[in-house]
N, C-alpha and C positions, 0 to 999 in steps of 0.2 A: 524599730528593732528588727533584726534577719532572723529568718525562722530559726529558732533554736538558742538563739543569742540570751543568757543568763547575766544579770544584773545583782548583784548585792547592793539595794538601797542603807539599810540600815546598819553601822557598826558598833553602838552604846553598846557596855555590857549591863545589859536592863533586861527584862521581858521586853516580847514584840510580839500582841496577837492578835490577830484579822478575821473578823468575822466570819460569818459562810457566806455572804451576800452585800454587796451595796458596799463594798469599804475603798471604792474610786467614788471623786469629785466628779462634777457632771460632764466637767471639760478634760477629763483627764490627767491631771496634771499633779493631786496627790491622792496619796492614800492614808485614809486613817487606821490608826490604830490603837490599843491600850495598852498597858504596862503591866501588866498582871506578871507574877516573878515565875509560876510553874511552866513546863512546858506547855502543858493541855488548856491553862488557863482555869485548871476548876479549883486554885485557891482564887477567891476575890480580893484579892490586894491591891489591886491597880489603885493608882493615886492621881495618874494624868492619863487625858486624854490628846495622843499628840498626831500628827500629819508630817508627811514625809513628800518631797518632792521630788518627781519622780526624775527629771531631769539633769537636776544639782545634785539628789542629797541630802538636800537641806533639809532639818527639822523644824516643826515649830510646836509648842504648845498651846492647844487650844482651851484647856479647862486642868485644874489644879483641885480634886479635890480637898474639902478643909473640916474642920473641927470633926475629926475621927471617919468621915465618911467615906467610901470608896466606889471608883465608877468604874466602867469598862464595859466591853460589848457595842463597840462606836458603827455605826449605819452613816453613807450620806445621803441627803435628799437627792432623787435622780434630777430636778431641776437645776434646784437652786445652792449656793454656797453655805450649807449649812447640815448639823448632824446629830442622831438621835443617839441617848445612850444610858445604860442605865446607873442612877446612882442611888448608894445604901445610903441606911438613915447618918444623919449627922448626931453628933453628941449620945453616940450609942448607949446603951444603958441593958441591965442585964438582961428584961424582960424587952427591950425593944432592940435590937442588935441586928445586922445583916441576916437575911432567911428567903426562901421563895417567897414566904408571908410578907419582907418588910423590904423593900424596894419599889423604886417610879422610873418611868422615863423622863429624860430631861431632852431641851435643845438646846443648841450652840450655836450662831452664826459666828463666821470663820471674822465677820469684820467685825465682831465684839468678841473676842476672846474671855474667856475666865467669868459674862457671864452668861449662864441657865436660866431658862425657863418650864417652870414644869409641864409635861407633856399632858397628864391624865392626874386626875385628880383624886384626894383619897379623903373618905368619911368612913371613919370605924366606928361611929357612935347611932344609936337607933334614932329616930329616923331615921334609913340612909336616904344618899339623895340620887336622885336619877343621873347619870352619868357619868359619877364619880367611881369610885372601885374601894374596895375596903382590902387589899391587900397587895402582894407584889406583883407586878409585869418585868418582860425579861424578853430579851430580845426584838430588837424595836425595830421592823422595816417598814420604812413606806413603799404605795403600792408604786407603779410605773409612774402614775401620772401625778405623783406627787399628793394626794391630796392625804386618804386614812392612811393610818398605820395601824399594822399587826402586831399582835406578841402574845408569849402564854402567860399563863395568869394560876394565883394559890393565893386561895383569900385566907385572910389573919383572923377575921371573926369565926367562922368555920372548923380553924385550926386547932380549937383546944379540944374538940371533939374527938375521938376514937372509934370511938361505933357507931353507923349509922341505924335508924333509925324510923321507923312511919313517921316519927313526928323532928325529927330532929336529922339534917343529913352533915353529911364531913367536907374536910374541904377535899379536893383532885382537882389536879391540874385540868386547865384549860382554854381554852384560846380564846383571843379578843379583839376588840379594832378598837382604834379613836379616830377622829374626825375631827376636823375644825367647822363646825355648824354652830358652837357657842361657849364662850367660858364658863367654866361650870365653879359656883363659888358653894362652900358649905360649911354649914358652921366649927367652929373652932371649939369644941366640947372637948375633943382630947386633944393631947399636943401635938401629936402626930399628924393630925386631920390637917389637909391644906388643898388648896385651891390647882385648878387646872388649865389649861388652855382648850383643849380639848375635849370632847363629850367621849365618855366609853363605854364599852358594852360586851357581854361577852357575846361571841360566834356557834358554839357549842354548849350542847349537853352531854352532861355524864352521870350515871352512879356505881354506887358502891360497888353494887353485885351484879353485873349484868347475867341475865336468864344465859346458861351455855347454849350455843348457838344462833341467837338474837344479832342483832344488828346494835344493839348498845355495847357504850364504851365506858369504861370506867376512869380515860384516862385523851385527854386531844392534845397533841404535843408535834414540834419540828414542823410547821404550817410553810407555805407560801402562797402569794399570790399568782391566780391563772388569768395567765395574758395581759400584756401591755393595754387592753381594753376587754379586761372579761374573757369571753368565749360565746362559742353560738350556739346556741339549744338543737335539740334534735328537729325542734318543728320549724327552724331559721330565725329564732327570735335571738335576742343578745342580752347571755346574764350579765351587767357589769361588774359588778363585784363580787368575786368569789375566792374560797382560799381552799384550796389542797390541804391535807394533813393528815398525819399519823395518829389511827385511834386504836386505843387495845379492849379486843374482845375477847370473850369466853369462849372457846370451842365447844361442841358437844362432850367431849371426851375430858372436860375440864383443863383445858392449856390454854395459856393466854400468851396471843400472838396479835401484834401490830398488823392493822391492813390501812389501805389509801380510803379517806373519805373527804366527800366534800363538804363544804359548806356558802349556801347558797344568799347573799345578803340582800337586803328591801334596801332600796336607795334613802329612804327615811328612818334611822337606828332610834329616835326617839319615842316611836309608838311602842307599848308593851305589849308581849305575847301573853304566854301561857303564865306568867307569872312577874314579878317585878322585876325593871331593868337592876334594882339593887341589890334585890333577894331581900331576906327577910333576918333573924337572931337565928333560928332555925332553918332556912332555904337559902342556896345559893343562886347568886343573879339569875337571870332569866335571859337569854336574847331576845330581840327585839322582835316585832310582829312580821312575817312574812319570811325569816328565817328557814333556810331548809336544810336541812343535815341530811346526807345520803351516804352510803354505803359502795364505794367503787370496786375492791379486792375483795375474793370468795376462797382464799389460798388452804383452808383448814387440812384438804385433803391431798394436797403436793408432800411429795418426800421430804421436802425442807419447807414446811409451811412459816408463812408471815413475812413481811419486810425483815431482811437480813443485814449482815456488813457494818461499817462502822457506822456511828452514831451520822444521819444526814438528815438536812430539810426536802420536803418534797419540791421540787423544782417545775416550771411548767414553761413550755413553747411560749417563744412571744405571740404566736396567735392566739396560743390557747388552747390549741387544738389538742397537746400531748400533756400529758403528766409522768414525770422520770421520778424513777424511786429505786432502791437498790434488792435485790432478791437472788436465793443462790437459786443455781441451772441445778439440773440431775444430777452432775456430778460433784455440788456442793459449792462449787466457785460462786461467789459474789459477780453478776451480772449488772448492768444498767438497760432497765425495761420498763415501756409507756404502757400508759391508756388513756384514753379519753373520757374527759371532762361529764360526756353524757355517759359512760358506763360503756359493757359491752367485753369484749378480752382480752388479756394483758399482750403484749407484743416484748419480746426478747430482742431488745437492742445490739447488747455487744455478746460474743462467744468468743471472748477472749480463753486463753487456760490462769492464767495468772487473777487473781480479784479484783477488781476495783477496792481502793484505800481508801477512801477519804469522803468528804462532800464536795458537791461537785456543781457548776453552773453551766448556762448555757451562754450563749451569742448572742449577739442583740437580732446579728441578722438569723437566728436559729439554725446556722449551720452546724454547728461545732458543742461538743458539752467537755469542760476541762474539769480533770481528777487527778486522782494519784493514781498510778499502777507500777507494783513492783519497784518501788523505789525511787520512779521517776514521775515526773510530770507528763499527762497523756492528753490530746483530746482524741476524740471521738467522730467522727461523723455521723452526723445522726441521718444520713441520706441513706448510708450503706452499711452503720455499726461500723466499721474500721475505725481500729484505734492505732492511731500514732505516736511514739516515743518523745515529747520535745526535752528533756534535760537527760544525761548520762546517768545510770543507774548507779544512786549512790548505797553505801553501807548504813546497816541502822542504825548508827549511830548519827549518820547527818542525813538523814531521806528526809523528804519533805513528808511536817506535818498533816496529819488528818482532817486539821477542822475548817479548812479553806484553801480553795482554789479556785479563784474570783478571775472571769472574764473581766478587762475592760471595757468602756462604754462603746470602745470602735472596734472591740472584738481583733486585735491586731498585738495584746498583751496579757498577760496572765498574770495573778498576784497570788503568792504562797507566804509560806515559813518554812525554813529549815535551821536547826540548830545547827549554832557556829562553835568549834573549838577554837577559847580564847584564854590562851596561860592554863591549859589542861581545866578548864570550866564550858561546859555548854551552855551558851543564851541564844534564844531565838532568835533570828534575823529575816529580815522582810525581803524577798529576791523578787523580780521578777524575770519573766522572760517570752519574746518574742513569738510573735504567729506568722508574720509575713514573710 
């Protein structure tokens, strides 16, 4: 495609919506996405999981949820022909129905369609079992090299709690990996409980109240993985596995604002830390032994403190070396500005006057980070911060969506939404458009 060259993939009058990351095939050639009927995607109604070809056209459907369940949120693996995504319970019931508590990831290969395999596995009943998770995950990326995947997490055992407690704590959000290191099987006490592919665990600590001005968070959300192989310590050593992510802390002054923190993983998720991988009737799981949570952003005392702008994941350099996150300048504008993995001080990417819109990715080869601004589709150079216009600046009524704006694997295309007018009705429709 010629720089700037705009494509309309998608024409159903249906929902169409694209993750913030990972919704190209490995070779390029589709894109997945869900059918969720709002614009933003935050009613969960999707019912299929479908793939669009980027060449023809063509659709296809990959998975058909069934007996009342509903999926969406599709990721592909960056290797292989296959995709992670989540789906609600089936045969809903009052007390068990779709919730952050009651949801799994599933997988798809593209050459079996319609059927799943569960990703992470779920024991709500005491014992729990190591590995498995006692509530819902939500957003499912795998890392570069294919092997864990990430996602946030709100446990259902936890959840009927209100106040925490010395002896009893609540549930909060927070983030988690799975691994293919072992199936994880557990017993069938409630009817909900069922078996995994995966071993999981949470990444993060949190609670209720953090101390104002402390480095605790009461809340780990919008995560991603740093570097296509980790990143490199300050002393030259190589963390492999680590994840970026937005945590909310307490200021001195009582205001709770999002900063960047990291989280550091053991290459072995099976050993226990500080407490059980499954948590306890009263504790919530525990990460794994070797686990390091760190603190990157100090923003409490900026004119506009904390991660700003729309709702984004943190995104990281394929080396690793940068972490992009969104934050306004002095004069209030939403900017895109890094820091490193080892800490140390934020850096101001772009000085646009106009905000950055949307979530945003990078390049594979890390030249380039693709947004929204001002209506249109932009990238960035992350060499020099200059930003460039690639689509005509449309009216709000049809600009391109907030919640994605996905590089290709050859960094030579970009994948959005913008709503179509069709018979005086708007439905999202999957565009792309051209870098070379």
């Amino acid at each position: 495609m010629a720089y700037g060259d705009e494509i309309q993939l998608t024409h159903s009058r249906s929902g169409h919506i694209l993750t913030n990351i990972g919704v190209w095939s490995p070779d390029g050639e589709w894109i997945a996405y869900d059918t969720r009927s709002t614009p933003a995607g935050d009613q969960f109604d999707g019912q299929r999981i479908e793939i669009v070809n980027v060449r023809t056209g063509k659709t296809r459907v990959l998975y058909r949820a069934h007996n009342g369940a509903r999926c969406g949120v599709v990721t592909f693996h960056p290797r292989e022909q296959r995709v992670v995504f989540i789906q609600g319970p089936e045969h809903p019931t009052a007390d068990w129905q779709y919730s952050f508590c009651h949801r799994q990831g599933v997988i798809v290969d593209l050459a079996s369609p319609g059927r799943a395999v569960n990703l992470d596995a779920c024991d709500v009943t005491p014992p729990f079992t190591p590995g498995a998770l006692r509530g819902g995950s939500h957003v499912h990326v795998w890392e570069p090299a294919g092997q864990w995947v990430s996602f946030t997490y709100e446990d259902h055992v936890l959840s009927k709690f209100q106040n925490e407690t010395a002896e009893q704590e609540i549930n909060l959000r927070n983030v988690g990996v799975s691994a293919p290191v072992q199936q994880v099987i557990v017993p069938k006490a409630h009817p909900r409980s069922h078996d995994g592919t995966y071993f999981s665990v949470l990444a993060t600590s949190t609670v209720a109240d953090p101390p104002p001005g402390s480095d605790q968070i009461k809340k780990a959300f919008e995560e991603g993985w740093i570097g296509t192989n980790g990143y490199v310590r300050a002393d030259g050593t190589r963390q492999r596995h680590a994840l970026a992510f937005q945590g909310l802390v307490v200021t001195q002054d009582g205001q709770t604002i999002s900063e960047v923190f990291v989280a550091d993983l053991p290459e072995d998720l099976r050993i226990p830390g500080t407490g059980p991988l499954a948590g306890t009737q009263a504790q919530r799981p525990r990460p794994p032994r070797g686990t390091v949570q760190r603190r990157l952003t100090f923003t409490a005392q900026r004119k506009y403190p904390g991660l700003q702008g729309p709702r984004h994941w943190l995104r990281s350099s394929p080396d690793g070396a940068r972490i992009a996150f969104l934050m306004k300048d002095e004069l209030g504008v939403v900017q895109l500005w890094t820091i490193s993995p080892n800490g140390g001080p934020t850096k101001q990417l772009t000085h646009n006057l106009d905000s950055i819109g949307s979530a945003f990715t990078w390049s594979a080869d890390g030249g380039w980070i693709a947004h929204v601004m001002d209506n249109s589709v932009c990238v960035t150079e992350t060499r020099t911060g200059q930003t460039r216009r690639l689509t005509q600046r449309a009216e709000d009524t049809n600009a391109p969506r907030p919640e994605a704006c996905v590089f290709a694997p050859d960094g030579k295309r970009i994948a959005y939404v913008r709503p179509v007018n069709m018979n005086n009705k708007f439905f999202n429709q999957i565009f792309v458009v051209g870098m070379e």
